[in-house]
C-alpha positions as CSV (number, residue, x, y, z in Angstrom):
1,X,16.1,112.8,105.2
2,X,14.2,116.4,105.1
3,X,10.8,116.2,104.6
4,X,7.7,118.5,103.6
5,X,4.3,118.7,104.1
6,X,1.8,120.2,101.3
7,X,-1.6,121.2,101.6
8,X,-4.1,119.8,99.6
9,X,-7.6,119.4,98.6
10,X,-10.2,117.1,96.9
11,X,-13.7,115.8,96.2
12,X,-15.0,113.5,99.0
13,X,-17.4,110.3,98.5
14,X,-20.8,113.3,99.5
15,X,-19.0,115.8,97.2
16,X,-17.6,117.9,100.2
17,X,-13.9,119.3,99.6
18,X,-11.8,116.7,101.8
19,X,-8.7,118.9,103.0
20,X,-5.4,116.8,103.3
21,X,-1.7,117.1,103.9
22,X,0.4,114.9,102.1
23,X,4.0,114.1,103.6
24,X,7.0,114.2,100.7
25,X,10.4,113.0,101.6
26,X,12.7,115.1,99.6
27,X,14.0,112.7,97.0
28,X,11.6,111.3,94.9
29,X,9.4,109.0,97.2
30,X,9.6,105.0,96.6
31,X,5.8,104.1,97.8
32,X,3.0,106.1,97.9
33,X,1.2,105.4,101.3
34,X,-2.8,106.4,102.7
35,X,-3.6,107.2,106.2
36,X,-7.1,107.0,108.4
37,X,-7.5,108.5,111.2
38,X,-9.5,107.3,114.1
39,X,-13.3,108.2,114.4
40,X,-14.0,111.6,115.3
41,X,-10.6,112.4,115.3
42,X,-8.9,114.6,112.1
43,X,-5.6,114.1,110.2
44,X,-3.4,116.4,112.5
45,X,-4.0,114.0,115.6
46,X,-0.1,113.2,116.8
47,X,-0.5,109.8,115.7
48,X,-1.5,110.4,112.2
49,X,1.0,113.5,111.9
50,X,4.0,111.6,113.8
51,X,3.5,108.1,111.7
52,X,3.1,110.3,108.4
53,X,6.2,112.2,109.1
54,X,8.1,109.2,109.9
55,X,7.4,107.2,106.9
56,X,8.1,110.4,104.5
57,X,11.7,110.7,106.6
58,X,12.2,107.1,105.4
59,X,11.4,107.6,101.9
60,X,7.5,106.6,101.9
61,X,5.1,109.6,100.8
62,X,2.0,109.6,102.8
63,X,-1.7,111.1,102.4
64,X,-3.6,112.0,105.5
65,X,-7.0,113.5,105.3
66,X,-9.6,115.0,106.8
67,X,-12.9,112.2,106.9
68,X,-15.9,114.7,105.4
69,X,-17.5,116.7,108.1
70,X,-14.3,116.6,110.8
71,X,-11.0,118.5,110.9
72,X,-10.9,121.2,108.0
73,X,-12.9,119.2,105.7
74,X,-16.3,120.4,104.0
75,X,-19.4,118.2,104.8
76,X,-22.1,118.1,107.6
77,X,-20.4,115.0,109.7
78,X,-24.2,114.1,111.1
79,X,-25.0,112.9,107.2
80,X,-21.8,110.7,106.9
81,X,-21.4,106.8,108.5
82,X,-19.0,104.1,107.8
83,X,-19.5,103.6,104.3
84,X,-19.3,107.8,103.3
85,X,-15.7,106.9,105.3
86,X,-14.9,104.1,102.9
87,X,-15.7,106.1,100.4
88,X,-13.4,109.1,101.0
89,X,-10.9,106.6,101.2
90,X,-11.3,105.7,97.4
91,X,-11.6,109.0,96.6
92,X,-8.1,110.0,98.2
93,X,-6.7,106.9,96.3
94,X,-7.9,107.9,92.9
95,X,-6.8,111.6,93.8
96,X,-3.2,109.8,94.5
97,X,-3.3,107.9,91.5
98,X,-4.5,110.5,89.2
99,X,-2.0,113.2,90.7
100,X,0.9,111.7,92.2
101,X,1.2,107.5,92.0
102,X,-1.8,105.2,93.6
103,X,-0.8,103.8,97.1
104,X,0.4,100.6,97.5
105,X,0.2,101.0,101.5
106,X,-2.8,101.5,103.6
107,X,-2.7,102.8,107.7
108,X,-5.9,102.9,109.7
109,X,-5.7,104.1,112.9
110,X,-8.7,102.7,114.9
111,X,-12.0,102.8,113.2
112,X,-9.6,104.3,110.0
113,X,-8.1,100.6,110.2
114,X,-11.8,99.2,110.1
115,X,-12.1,101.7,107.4
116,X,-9.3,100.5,105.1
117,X,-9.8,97.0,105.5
118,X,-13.1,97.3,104.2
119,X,-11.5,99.6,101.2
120,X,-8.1,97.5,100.6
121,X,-9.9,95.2,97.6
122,X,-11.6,97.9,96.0
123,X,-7.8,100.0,95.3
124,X,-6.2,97.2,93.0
125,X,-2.7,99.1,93.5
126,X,-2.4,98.1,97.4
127,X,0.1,95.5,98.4
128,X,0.0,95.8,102.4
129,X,-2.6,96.8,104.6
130,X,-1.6,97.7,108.5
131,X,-4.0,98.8,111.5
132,X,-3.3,100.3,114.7
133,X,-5.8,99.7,117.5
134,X,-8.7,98.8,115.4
135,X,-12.1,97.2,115.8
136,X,-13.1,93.9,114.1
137,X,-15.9,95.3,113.5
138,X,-17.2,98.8,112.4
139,X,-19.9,98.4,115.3
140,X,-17.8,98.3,117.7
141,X,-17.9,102.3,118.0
142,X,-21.3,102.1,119.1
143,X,-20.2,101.7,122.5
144,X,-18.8,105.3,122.5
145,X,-22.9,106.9,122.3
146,X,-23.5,104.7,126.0
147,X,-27.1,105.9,127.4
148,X,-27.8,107.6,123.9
149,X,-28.1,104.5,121.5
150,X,-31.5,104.0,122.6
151,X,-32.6,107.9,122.0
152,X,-30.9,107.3,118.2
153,X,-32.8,104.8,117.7
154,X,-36.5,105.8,118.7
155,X,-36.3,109.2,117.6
156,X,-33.5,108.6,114.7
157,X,-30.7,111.0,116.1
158,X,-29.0,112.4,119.4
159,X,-26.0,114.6,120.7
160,X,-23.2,112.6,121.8
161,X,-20.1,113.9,123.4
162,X,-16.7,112.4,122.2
163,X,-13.6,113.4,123.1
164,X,-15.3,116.5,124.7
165,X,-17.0,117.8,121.3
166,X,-20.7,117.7,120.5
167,X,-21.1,115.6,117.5
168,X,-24.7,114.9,116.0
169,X,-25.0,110.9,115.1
170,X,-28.1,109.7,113.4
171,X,-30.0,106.2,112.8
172,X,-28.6,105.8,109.6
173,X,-25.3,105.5,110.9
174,X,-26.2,102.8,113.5
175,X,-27.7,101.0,110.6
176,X,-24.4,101.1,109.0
177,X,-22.1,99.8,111.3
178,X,-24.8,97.1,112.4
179,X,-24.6,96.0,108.9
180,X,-21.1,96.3,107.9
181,X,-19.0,92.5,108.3
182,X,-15.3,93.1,108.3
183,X,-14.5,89.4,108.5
184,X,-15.0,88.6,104.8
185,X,-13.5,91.6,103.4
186,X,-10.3,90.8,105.5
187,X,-10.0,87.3,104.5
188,X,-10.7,88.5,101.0
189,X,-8.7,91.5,100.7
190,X,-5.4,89.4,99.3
191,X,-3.1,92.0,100.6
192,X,-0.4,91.6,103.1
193,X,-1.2,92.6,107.0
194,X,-0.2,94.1,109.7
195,X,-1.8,94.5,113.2
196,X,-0.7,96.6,115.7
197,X,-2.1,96.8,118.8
198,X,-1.3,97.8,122.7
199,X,-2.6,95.0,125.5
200,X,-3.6,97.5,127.8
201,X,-5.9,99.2,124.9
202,X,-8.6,100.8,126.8
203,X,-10.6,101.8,124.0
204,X,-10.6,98.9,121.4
205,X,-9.5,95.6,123.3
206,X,-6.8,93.7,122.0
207,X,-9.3,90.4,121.3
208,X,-9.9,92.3,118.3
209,X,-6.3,92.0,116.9
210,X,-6.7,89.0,117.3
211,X,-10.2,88.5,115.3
212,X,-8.4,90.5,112.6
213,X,-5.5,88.3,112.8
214,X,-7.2,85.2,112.3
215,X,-9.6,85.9,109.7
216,X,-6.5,87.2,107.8
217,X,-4.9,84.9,104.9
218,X,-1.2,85.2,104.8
219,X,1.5,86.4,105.1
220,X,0.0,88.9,108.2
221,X,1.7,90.2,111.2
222,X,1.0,91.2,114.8
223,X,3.1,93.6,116.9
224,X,2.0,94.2,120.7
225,X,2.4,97.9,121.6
226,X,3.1,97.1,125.3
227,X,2.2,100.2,127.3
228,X,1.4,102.4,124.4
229,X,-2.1,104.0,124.8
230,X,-5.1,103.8,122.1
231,X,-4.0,107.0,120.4
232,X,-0.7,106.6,121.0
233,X,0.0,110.2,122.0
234,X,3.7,109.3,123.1
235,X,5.9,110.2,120.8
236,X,8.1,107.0,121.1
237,X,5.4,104.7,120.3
238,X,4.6,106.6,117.5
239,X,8.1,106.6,116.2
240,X,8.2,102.6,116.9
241,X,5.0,102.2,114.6
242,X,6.7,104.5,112.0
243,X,9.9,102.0,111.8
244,X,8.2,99.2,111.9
245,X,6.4,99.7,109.5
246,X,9.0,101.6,106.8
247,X,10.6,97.7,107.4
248,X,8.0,95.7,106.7
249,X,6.5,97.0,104.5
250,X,9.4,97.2,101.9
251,X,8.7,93.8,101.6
252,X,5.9,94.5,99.6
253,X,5.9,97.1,98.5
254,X,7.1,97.6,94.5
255,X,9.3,100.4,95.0
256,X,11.5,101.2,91.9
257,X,14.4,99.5,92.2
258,X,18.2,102.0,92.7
259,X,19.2,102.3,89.0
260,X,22.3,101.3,88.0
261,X,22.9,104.7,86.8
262,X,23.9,104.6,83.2
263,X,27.6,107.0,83.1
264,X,27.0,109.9,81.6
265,X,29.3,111.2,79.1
266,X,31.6,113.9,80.0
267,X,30.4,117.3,79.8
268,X,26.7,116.0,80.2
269,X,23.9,117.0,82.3
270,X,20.9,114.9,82.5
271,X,17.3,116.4,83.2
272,X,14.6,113.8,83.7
273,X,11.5,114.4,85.3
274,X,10.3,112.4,88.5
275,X,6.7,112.5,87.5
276,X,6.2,114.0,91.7
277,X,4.3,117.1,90.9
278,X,3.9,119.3,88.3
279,X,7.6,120.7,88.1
280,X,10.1,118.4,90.2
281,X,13.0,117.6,88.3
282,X,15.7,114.6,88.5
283,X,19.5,116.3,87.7
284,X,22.3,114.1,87.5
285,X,25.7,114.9,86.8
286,X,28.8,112.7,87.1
287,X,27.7,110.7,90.1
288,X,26.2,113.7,91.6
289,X,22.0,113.8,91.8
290,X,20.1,116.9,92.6
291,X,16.6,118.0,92.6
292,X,15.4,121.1,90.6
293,X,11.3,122.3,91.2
294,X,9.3,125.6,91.2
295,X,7.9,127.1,94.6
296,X,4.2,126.2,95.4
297,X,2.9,129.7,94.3
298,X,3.4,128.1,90.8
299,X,2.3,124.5,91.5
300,X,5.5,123.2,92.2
301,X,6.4,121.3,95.3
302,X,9.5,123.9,96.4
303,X,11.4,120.5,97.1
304,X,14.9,121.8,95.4
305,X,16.1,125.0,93.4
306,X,14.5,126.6,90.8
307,X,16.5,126.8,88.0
308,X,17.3,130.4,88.1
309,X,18.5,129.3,91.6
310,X,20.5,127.0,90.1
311,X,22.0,129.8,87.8
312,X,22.7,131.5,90.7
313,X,24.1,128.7,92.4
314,X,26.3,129.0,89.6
315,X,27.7,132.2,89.7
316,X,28.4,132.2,93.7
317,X,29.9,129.1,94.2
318,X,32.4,129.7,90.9
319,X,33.1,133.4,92.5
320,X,33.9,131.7,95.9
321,X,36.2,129.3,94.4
322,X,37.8,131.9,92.1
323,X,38.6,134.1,94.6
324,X,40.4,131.0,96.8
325,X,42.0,130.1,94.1
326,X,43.7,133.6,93.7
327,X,44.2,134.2,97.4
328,X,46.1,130.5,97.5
329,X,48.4,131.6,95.2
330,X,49.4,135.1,96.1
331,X,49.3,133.3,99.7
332,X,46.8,135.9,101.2
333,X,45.3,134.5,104.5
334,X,41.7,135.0,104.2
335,X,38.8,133.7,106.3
336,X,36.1,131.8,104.7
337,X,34.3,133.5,101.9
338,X,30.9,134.0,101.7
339,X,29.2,134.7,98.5
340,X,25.2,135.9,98.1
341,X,23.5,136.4,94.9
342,X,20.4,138.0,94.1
343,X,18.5,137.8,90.9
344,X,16.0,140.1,89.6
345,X,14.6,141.1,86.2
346,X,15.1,144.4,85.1
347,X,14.3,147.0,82.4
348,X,18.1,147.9,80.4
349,X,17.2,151.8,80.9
350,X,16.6,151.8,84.7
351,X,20.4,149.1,85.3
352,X,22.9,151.9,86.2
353,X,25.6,149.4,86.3
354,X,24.5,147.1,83.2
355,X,26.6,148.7,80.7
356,X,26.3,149.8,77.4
357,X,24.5,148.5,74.0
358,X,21.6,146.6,76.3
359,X,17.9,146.9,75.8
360,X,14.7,145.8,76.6
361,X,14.3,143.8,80.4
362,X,17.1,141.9,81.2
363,X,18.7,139.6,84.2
364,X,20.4,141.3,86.7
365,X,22.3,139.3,89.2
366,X,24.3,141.2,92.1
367,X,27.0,139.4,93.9
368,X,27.7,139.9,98.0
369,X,31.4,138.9,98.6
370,X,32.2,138.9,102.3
371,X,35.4,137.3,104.0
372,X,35.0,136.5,107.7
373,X,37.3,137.5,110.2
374,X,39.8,139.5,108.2
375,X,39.8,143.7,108.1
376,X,40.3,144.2,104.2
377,X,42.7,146.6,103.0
378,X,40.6,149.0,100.4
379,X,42.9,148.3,97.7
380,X,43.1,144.5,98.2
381,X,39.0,144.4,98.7
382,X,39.2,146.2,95.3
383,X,41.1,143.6,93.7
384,X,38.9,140.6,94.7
385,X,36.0,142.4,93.0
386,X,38.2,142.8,90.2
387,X,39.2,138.7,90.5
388,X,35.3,137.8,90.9
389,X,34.3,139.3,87.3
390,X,36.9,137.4,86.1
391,X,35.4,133.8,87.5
392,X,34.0,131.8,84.2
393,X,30.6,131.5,85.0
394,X,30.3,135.4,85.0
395,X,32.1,136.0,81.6
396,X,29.5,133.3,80.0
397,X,26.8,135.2,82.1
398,X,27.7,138.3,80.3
399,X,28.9,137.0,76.9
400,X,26.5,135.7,74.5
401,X,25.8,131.9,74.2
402,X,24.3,129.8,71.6
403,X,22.0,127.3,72.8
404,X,21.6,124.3,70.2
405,X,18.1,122.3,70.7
406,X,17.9,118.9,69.1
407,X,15.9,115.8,69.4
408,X,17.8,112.6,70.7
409,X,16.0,109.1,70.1
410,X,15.4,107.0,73.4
């Protein structure tokens, strides 16, 4: 399954702008999912952008954002701590629900999976809750400052280098973590759980899995992942995290069940909206289904056609088959035709090849015809241009239609 990824942007738990991408699969997604990344770290890490990607190719939609202060999010990151984290999160699941549908899935990816199991009761729309190499405990990251700890706390704040970067952390964010109990919250959180977690984790030890594990009600899961590393920056383990969890969490999740699609009377095309962004559209016709959207310079979500593509759509593929149709029976051997159409609005005075008794700005649409592999006699050439304005979709094109409108009870 194709997938996209669309920028967005929204109010954080300080007020900062929180920039996100959020992962669409190109049909209409059946779960809505949220994903933290670990501390310091930003949405675009692999593991965040591989997992994300994964799930959307398997028909889950996933947020990933920015924490305020790292990645390309607003924010001074010295003025944020565990809770300001916890926060974002709600504030990326109301900006789900309000926008798109809330998320029934939560992914935290180290301290992220501290984060959302301290956020899971507080978003009433979650069903399953699954961390990847997290702490028990949000104060486990305190470990990462070493000799510094002791300059935070005398004189309230110190540089420490993570990951290579210069970050500012303050008092008050030792005081957070140092108050912060995970435990309760997880045996609280009434959502299903999964834990994953490598043996070898060099970072966050796996006795925290199991902490997590046991204070967890039912139904939970563990999965060990063997040799993968804390930020799983292979792309196979990353993969492996994506399908298990697209399985298990299906089991929870309340997707919309596949429609018996109700038949459609002949000659009908429905047009029902999928409620995924502004514009995106749900055609169906016979057992065909399509989508139909506007590009993202409009608001749209440029997942399908737009539906003067889809008019043009129209008139090319009716051409093409026209044309077969008439080289079939005169038994002309033709390669494969190839039809592009271009659409444009024009003004009626400035269309040299409009015709007469038009005014005002009107749609132009100009076909390309090209046959591959065969040298065209001029006279035979002129004769396929002659068979393409007689395809049906270009006399309705050019004739005048009546377009009824009425209102049909539901």
């Amino acid at each position: 399954m194709t997938t996209q990824s669309i920028k967005v942007t929204f109010p954080g738990s300080q007020g900062s702008e929180l920039a996100a991408k959020l992962e669409l699969p190109s049909d209409p997604p059946t779960a809505y999912a949220l994903f933290a990344h670990c501390f310091t770290c930003s949405k675009d890490i692999f593991a965040a952008a591989r997992i994300a990607g994964g799930l959307a190719e398997r028909g889950i939609a996933v947020l990933r954002f920015d924490f305020t202060g790292l990645g390309m999010s607003d924010g001074e990151f010295a003025n944020t701590n565990f809770s300001s984290n916890v926060g974002d999160l709600l504030h990326a699941a109301g900006f789900l629900r309000d926008n798109y549908q809330a998320p029934q899935l939560l992914i935290g990816h180290s301290l992220g999976g501290a984060a959302v199991l301290a956020a899971a009761a507080d978003i009433p729309e979650v069903r399953a809750v699954a961390t990847i190499g997290a702490p028990a405990d949000a104060e486990h990251v305190i470990h990462n400052f070493g000799a510094k700890i002791d300059e935070i706390d005398e004189t309230g704040e110190a540089e420490v280098t993570l990951g290579g970067r210069q970050f500012t952390i303050k008092k008050q964010f030792l005081d957070d973590v140092r108050n912060q109990t995970l435990s309760s919250r997880i045996s609280g959180m009434k959502k299903a759980l999964m834990v994953f977690h490598a043996p070898r984790d060099q970072t966050v030890g796996i006795e925290n899995a199991g902490t997590i594990f046991s204070a967890a009600k039912h139904p939970k899961s563990f999965i060990s992942l063997d040799s993968a590393d804390h930020l799983l920056s292979r792309r196979e383990d990353a993969v492996y995290v994506a399908d298990v969890l697209t399985s298990w969490s299906t089991r929870f999740l309340d997707s919309d069940p596949a429609e018996t699609s109700e038949t459609l009377p002949n000659g009908v095309t429905r047009i029902e909206e999928t409620e995924n962004g502004k514009f995106q559209q749900k055609v169906r016709v016979g057992s065909h289904e399509l989508i139909a959207d506007e590009p993202r310079s409009v608001g749209g979500l440029d997942s399908g056609p737009t539906p003067y593509d889809f008019l043009s759509i129209a008139l090319g593929s009716c051409t093409a088959m026209t044309l077969r149709m008439y080289t079939d029976r005169k038994d002309l051997q033709l390669g494969r035709i190839t039809v592009d159409v271009t659409h444009e609005k024009v003004h009626a005075d400035d269309c040299i090849d409009c015709g007469e008794g038009r005014e005002g700005r009107i749609d132009r649409f100009e076909r390309f015809i090209n046959v591959a592999d065969t040298e065209l006699d001029p006279v035979i050439r002129d004769k396929l241009v002659e068979i393409a304005g007689k395809c049906p979709v270009h006399r309705t094109l050019e004739s005048s239609s009546v377009v009824a409108t009425k209102f049909s009870q539901t």
